[in-house]
C-alpha positions as CSV (number, residue, x, y, z in Angstrom):
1,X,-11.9,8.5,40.0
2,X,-14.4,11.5,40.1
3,X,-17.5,12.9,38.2
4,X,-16.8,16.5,37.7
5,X,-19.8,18.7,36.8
6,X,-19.6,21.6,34.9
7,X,-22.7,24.3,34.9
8,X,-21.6,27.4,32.3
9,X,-23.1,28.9,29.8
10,X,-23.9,26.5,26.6
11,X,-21.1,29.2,24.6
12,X,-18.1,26.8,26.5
13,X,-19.3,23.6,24.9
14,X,-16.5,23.6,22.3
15,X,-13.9,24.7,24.9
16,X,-14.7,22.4,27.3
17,X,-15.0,19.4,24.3
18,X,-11.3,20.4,23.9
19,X,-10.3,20.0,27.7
20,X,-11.6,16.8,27.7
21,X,-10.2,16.2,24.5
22,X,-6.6,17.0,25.6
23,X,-6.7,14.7,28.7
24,X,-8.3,11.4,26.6
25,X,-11.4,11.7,29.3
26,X,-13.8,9.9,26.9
27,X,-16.8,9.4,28.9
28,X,-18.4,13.1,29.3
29,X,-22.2,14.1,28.8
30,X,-24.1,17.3,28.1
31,X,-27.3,18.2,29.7
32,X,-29.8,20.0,28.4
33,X,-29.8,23.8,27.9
34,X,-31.6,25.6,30.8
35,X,-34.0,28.6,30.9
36,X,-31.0,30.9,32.0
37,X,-28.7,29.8,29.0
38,X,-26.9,27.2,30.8
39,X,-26.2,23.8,30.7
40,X,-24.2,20.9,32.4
41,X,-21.1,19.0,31.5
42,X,-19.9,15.8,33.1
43,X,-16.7,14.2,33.0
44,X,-15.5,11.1,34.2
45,X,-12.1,11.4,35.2
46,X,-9.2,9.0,36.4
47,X,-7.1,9.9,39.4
48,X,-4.0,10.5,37.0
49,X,-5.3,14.0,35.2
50,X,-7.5,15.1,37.8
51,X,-5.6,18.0,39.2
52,X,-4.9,19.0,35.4
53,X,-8.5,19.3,34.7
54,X,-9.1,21.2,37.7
55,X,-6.6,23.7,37.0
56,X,-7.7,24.0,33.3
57,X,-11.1,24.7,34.5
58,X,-9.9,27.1,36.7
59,X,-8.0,29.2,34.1
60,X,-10.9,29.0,31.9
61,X,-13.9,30.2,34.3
62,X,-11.7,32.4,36.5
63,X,-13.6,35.5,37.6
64,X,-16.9,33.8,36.6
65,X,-19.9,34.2,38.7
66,X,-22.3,32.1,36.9
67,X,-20.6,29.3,36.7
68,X,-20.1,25.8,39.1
69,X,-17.8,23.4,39.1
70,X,-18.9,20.4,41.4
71,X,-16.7,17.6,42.4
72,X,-18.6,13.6,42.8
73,X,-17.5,11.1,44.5
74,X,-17.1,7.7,42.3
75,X,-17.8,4.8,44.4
76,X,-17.7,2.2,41.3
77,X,-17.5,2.3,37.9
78,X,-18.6,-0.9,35.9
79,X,-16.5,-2.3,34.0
80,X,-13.8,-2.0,35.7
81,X,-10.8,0.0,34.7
82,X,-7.7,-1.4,34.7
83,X,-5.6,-0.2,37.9
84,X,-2.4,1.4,37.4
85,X,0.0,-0.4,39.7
86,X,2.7,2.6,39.7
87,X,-0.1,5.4,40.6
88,X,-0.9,6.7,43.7
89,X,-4.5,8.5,44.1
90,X,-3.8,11.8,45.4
91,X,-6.5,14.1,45.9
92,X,-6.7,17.2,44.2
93,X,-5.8,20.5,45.8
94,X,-9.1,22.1,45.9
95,X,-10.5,18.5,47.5
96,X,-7.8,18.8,50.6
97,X,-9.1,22.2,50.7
98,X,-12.5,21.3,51.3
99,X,-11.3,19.1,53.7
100,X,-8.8,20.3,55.5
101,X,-10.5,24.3,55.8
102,X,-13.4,22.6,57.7
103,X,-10.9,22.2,60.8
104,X,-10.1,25.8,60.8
105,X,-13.2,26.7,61.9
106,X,-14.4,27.7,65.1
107,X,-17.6,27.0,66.0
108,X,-20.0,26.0,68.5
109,X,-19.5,22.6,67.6
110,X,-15.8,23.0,68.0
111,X,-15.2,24.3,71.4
112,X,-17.9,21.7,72.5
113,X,-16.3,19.0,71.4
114,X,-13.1,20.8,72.9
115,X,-14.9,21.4,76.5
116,X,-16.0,17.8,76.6
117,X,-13.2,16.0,75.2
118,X,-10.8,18.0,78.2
119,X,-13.6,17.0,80.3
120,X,-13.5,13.5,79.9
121,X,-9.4,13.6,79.4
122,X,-9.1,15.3,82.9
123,X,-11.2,12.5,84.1
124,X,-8.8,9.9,82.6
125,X,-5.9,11.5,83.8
126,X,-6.7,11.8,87.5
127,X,-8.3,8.3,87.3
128,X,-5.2,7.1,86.0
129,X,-7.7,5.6,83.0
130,X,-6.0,5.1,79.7
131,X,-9.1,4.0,78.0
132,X,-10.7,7.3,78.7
133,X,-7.8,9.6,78.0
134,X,-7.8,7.2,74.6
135,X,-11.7,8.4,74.1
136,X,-10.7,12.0,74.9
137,X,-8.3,12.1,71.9
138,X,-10.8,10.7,69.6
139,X,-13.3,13.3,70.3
140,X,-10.7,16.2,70.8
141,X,-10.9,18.3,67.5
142,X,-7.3,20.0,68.0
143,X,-5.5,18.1,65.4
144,X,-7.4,20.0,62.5
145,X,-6.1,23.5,63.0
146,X,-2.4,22.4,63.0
147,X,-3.0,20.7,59.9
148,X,-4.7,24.0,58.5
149,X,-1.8,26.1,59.5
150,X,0.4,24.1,57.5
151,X,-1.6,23.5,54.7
152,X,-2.5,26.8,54.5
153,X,1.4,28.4,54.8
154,X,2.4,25.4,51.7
155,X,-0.2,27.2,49.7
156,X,0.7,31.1,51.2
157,X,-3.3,31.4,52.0
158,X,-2.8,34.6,54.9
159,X,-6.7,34.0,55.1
160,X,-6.5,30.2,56.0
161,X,-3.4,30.6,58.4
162,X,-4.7,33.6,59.9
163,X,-8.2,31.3,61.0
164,X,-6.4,27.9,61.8
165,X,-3.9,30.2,64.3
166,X,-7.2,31.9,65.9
167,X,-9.5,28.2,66.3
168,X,-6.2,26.8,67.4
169,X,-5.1,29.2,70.2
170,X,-9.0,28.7,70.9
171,X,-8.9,25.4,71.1
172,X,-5.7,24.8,73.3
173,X,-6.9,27.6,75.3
174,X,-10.2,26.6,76.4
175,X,-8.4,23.2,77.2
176,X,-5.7,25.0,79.4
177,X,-8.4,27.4,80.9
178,X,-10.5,24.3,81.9
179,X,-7.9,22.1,83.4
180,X,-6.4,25.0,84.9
181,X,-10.1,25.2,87.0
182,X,-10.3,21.7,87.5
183,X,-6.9,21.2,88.6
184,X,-7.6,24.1,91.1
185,X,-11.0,22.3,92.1
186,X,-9.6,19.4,92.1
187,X,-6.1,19.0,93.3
188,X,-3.6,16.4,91.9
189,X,-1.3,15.8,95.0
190,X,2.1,14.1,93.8
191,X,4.2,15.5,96.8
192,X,3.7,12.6,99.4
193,X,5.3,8.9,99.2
194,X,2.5,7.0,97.4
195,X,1.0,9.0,94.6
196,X,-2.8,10.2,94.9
197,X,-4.1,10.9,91.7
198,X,-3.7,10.3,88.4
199,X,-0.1,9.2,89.2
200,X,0.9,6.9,85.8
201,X,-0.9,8.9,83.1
202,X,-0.1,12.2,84.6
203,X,3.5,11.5,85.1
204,X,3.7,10.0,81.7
205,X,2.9,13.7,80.0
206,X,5.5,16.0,82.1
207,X,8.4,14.6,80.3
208,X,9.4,14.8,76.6
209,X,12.3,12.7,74.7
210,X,13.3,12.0,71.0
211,X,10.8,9.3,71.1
212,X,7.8,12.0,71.9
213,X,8.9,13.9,68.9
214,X,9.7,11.2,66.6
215,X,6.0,9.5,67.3
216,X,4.7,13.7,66.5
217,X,6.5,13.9,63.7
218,X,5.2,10.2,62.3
219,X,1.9,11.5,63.2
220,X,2.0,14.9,61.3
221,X,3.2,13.0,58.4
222,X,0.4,10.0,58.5
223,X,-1.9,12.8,59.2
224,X,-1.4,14.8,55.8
225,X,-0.7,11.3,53.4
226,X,-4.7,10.0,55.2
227,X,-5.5,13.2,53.5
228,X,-4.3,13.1,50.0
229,X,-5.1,9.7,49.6
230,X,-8.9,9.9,50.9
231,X,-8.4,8.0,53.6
232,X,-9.5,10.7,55.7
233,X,-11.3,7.8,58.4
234,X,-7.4,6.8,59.4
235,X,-7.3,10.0,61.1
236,X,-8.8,9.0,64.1
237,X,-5.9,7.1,64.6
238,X,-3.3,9.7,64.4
239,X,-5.3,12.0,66.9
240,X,-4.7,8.9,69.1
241,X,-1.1,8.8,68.1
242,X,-0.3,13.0,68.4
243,X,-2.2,13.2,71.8
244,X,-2.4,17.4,71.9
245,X,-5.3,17.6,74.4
246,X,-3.6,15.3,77.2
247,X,-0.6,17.5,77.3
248,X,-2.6,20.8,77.1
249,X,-5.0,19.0,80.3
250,X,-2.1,18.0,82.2
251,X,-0.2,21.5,82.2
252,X,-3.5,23.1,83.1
253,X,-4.2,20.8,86.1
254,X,-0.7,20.4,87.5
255,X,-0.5,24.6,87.2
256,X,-3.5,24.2,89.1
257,X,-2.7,22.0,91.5
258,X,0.8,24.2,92.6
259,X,3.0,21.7,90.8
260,X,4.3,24.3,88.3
261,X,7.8,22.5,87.0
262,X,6.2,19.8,86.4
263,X,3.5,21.5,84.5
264,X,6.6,23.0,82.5
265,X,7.3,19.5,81.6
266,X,3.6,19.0,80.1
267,X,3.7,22.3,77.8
268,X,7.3,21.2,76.9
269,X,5.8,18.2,75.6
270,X,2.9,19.8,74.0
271,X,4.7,22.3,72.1
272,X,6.9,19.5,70.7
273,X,3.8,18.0,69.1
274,X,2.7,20.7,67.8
275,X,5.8,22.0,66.5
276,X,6.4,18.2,65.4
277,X,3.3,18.5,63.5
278,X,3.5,21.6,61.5
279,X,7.1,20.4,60.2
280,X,6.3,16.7,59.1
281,X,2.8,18.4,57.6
282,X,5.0,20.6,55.5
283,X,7.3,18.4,54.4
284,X,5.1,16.0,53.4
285,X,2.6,18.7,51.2
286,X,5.8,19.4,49.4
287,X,6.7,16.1,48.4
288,X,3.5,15.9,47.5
289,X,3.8,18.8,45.4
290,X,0.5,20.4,46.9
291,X,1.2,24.2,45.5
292,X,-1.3,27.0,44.3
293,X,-2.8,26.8,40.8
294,X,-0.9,29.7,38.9
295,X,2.6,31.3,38.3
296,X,1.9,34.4,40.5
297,X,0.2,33.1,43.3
298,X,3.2,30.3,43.4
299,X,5.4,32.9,43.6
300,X,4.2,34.9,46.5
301,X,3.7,31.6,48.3
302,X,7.5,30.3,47.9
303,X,8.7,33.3,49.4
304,X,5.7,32.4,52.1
305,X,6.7,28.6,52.5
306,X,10.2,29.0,53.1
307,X,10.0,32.1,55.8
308,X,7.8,30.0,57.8
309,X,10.0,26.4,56.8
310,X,12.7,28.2,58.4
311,X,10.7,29.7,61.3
312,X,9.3,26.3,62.0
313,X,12.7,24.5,61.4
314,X,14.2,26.4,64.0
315,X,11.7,26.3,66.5
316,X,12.0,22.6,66.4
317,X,15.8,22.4,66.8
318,X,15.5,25.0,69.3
319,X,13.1,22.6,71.4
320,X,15.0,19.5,70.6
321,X,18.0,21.5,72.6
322,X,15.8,22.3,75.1
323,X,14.9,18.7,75.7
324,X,18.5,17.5,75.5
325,X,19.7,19.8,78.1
326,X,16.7,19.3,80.7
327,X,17.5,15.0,80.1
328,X,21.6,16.1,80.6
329,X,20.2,17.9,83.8
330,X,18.2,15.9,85.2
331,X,20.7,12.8,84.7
């Protein structure tokens, strides 16, 4: 359940009576009328015919400058409404938006938290530490452009695709760019009988199987349903799950080091992920029938979705070969 807030002109007070009228949302308000000729509308409104009221808001204030439309938060709502045991609460898609457009960014605060988090993951790694490379996952804001990219190419938003691709070649750059430095500061030596450094956790991320991509493409998928349900805290734990810094570290700092097919190994694995990703994110905004607002925009963004379905598709089967034949070789 939200509180949506409506500031227009008092004109819209019939029309928007009517909205609310069509979707049975009983409890609404009106504010007072304000010095400029406006005045605010509230609606309380159940999970079922929010995206409805959205859209019809949309249509009705489109091209309108003076006008805001503000989403609340509910946290309770006494009495309690009965639940309805065959819904799911989905958010709306101007609420995954919100959300999800705030890890396209790039920022100062993003390629900190990027140079730290390969920081401390480099640390785990050659410490053989899984507690740390654990920590560097959490912090590591990678996982937000991927979901961008996806979200954005369900809805055919060039704008949105075109910033998650830039913060995430950023992102996974700086992290390749770093370990590449540490790795040629600080060598991993694997070459002699016992191994030096980093030997289990290092090891662990130059090899990819149907498992890795399975676990990426459970991740993608638990990824986008945390977001459409609100449960946007579980993420944490899918960053743990997807692990896209580790990889990116590892192939930097093996590269570094001299040990080059084994760092082919590491960037094997990471563009699984993040191939794995993309996929199960798309999948899953299409089942949950995430799709632009009107007929046109729809339009141009089917021919959008499936171009890059397809693109993405293949570039997963094409990396699921190249896994089976380096496991046939190497056997």
């Amino acid at each position: 359940m939200r509180l949506i807030e409506i500031v227009a002109d008092a004109g819209h007070t019939d029309t928007l009576s009517s909205i609310a009228d069509q979707h049975e949302i009983t409890d609404r308000w009106w504010g007072a009328q304000a010095e400029d000729g406006r005045r605010s509308f509230r609606m309380l409104v159940n999970d079922q015919v929010r995206q409805p009221v959205m859209d019809a808001l949309q249509g009705l204030f489109a091209g309108s400058e003076n006008v805001r439309i503000v989403v609340l938060p509910v946290d309770t709502v006494l009495p309690r409404e009965p639940e309805d045991e065959g819904h799911v609460a989905t958010a709306t898609r101007e609420e995954l938006y919100a959300q999800i457009e705030k890890g396209a960014r790039i920022d100062s605060n993003f390629l900190l938290l990027t140079f730290l988090s390969t920081v401390v993951a480099a640390i785990g790694l050659i410490e053989d530490n899984v507690a740390v490379v654990v920590g560097a996952m959490v912090i590591a804001p990678l996982l937000g452009p991927i979901i961008a990219l996806a979200f954005g190419s369900t809805l055919g938003d060039g704008q949105l695709i075109g910033r998650a691709l830039g913060t995430g070649v950023a992102g996974l750059g700086l992290a390749f760019l770093l370990s590449l430095v540490i790795g040629l500061a600080w060598p991993v030596d694997i070459g002699r009988g016992a191994l030096l450094l980093g030997s289990t956790e290092i090891l662990a991320r130059t090899d990819v199987g149907l498992d890795g991509m399975v676990l990426a493409l459970a991740s993608g998928a638990a990824a986008v349903l945390s977001l459409s349900t609100g449960l946007s805290s579980t993420l944490v734990g899918v960053m743990v799950a997807v692990a896209l810094l580790p990889p990116a570290a590892t192939m930097g700092m093996l590269l570094g080091a001299g040990h080059s097919q084994l760092a082919v190994g590491a960037a094997l694995l990471l563009a699984v992920n993040v191939v794995s990703v993309v996929v199960a994110a798309k999948l899953v905004f299409m089942f949950k029938g995430v799709k632009p607002r009107t007929w046109y925009e729809r339009s141009k963004a089917h021919q959008s979705t499936m171009v890059s379905a397809a693109f993405w598709a293949g570039l997963l089967v094409l990396l699921l070969v190249v896994v089976y034949t380096r496991h046939s070789v190497n056997l």
